[in-house]
N, C-alpha and C positions, 0 to 999 in steps of 0.2 A: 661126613662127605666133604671132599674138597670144594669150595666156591669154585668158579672158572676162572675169576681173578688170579686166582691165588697157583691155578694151572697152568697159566699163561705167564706167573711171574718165578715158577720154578722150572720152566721147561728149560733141557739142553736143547746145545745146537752143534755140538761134536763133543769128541774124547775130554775128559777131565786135563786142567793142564797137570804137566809133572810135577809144578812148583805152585798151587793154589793158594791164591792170595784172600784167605778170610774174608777181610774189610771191602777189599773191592767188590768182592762176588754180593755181601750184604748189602752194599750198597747201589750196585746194578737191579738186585731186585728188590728192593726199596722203588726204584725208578719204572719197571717192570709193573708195579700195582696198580701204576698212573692209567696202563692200556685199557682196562676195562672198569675204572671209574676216573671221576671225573675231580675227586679226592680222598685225601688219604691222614691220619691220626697218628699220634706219635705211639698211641696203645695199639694201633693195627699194626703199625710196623713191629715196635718189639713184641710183638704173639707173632706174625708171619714169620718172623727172621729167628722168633726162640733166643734173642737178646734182653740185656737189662735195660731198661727204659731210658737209662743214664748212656748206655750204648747207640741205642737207639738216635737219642738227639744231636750225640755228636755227626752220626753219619748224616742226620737231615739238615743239621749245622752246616757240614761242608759243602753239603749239595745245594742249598740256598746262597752258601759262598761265590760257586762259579755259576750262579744264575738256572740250575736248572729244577730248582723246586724252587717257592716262593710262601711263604704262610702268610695266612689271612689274617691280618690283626685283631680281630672281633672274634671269630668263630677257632682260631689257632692251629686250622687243619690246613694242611698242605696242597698246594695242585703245581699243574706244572709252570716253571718258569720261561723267563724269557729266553735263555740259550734253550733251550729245551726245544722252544716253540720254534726257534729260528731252525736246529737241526733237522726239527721235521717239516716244516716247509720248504727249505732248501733240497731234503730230499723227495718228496713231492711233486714237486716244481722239476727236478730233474727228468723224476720219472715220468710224467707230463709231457715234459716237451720230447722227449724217445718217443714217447708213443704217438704224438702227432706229427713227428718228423719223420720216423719210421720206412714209412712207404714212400713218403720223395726222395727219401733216402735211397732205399731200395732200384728205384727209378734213375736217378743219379748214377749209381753203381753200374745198373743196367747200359744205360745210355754211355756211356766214357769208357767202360770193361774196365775201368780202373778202381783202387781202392780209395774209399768215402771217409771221411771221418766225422761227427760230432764234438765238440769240446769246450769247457767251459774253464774261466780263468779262476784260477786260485793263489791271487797274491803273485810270485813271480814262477810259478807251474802252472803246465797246462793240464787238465784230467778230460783223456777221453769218456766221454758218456759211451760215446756207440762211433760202429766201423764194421765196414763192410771190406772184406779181400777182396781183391780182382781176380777172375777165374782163369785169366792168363797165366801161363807158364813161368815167365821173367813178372813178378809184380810186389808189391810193395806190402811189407807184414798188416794188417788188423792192429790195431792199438788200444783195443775194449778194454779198460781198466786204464791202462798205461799212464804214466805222466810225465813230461819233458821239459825240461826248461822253458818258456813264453819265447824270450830273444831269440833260441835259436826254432822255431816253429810257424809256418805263415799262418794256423793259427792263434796262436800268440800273440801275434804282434799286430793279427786284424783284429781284437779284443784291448792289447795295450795302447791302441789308436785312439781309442775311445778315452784315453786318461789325460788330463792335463799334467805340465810339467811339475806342478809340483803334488802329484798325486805315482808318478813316477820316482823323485826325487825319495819322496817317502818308501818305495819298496827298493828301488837303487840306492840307496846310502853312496857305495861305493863308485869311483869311478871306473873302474875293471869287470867286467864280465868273464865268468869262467864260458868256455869255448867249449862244441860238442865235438867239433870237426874242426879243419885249418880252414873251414869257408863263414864259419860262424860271426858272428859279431862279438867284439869283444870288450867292446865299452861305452859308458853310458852314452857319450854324447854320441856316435856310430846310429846307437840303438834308436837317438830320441830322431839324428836328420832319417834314417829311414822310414820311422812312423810317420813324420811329416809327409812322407811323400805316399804310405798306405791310408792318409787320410786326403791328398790328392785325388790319387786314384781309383780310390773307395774298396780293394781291394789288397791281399798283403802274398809274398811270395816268398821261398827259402828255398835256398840252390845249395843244395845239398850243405846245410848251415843244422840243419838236424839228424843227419844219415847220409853218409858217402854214398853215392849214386843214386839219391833220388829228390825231386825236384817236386813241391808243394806249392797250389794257391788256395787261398782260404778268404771267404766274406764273411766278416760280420752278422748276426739275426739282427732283429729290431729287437731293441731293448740292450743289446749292446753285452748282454751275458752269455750270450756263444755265437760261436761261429759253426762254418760250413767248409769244409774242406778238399779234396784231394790230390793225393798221390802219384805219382807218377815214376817209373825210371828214367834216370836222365836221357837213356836211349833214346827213348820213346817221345819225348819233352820238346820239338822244334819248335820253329814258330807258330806255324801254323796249327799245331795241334794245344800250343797255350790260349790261343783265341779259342778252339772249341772247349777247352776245359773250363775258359773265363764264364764264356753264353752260358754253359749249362751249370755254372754254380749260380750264377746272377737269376739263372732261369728258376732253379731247384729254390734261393733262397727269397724271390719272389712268393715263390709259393708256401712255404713254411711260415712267412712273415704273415699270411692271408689265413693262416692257423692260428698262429697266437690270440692271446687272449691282448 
């Protein structure tokens, strides 16, 4: 009888690829075994994998290489390591904060009829977590999954707010920023006097600097690992309807912040 370990560590999740890479495939489920213990043998692996043992340690080799197995020096069995733990708490943590963001989100959406976003920074991208469309006619795409440059995105750059110049310097090297649009910013020092004035404000903005015709404001969460956003067409965009978009992110991120942990 198959253990459930070992069900859980051979399962697919779509079509075989065209080009099946042996080593990698052994080696994801090698990682795979972790799910339902808490560790793992160099003899379990080569009987699971139906590899030589000599096979076997090079692939737990590599994996203790980039951090994500670790062995016990004493007992010599394997659990998981530090990248390992960090990818699953990151994702975690993600999923987490979608779900208690979720409904002010939802709320948000409601409130403004315009499209929401969630988004968290990664290095010099931004990845949407979650986004809601606007049910209007004329309105701004969903960006669920999606990633954009930080510079050209308000929010992006109400997250790059949060960094000191030389923590900037470190992901800018260059002094040239590649552009989305002709309204974009396009280099580093542009980028940092604007942040200054989104950590002014407490708030960040992008006028069609990410997509011709549409006008974005975004706040920051507490904790400084995502922000709040929305959307807007520049039609739609005056003055007065940027003060209602400002109350109601300020309002929605009020409230998310009284979520976190």
């Amino acid at each position: 009888m198959t253990e459930p370990n070992d069900i859980v560590a051979a399962r697919e999740y779509g079509p075989v690829p065209q080009y099946p890479i042996e080593s990698v495939d052994n080696a994801l489920r090698a990682l795979m075994m972790l799910v339902e213990r808490s560790e793992i043998r160099l003899t379990e692996v080569s009987s699971h994998l139906s590899v030589a043992s000599s096979t076997a340690h090079r692939l737990l080799a590599m994996l203790a290489y980039r951090g994500l197995v670790r062995q016990d020096p004493q007992t010599k069995a394997y659990r998981s390591g530090p990248s390992l733990d960090l990818l699953a708490f990151s994702v975690v943590g993600r999923l987490d904060i979608r779900v208690r963001a979720r409904p002010v989100l939802e709320k948000l959406n409601t409130d403004l009829r315009e499209t929401v976003h969630l988004g968290r920074l990664d290095r010099t991208q931004v990845d949407f977590v979650d986004s809601i469309e606007s049910s209007q006619a004329l309105r701004v795409s969903a960006r669920l999954g999606a990633a954009m440059p930080a510079h050209c995105t308000s929010t992006g750059k109400a997250l790059l707010a949060a960094l000191t110049d030389e923590q900037l310097d470190a992901l800018y090297p260059d002094p040239d920023l590649a552009p989305l649009t002709r309204h974009s910013i396009k280099s580093k020092q542009s980028l940092k006097s604007e942040l200054a004035t989104v950590r002014r404000r407490g708030f960040a903005t992008s006028d069609e600097e990410g997509e011709e015709g549409v006008i974005s404001m975004a706040v920051p969460l507490r904790g400084g690992s995502f922000a709040l956003a929305a959307s807007v067409p520049v039609s739609r965009m005056d003055t007065d309807f940027r003060d209602v978009v400002l109350e109601n992110l300020l309002t929605a991120k009020a409230e998310i912040d009284e979520l976190l942990p």
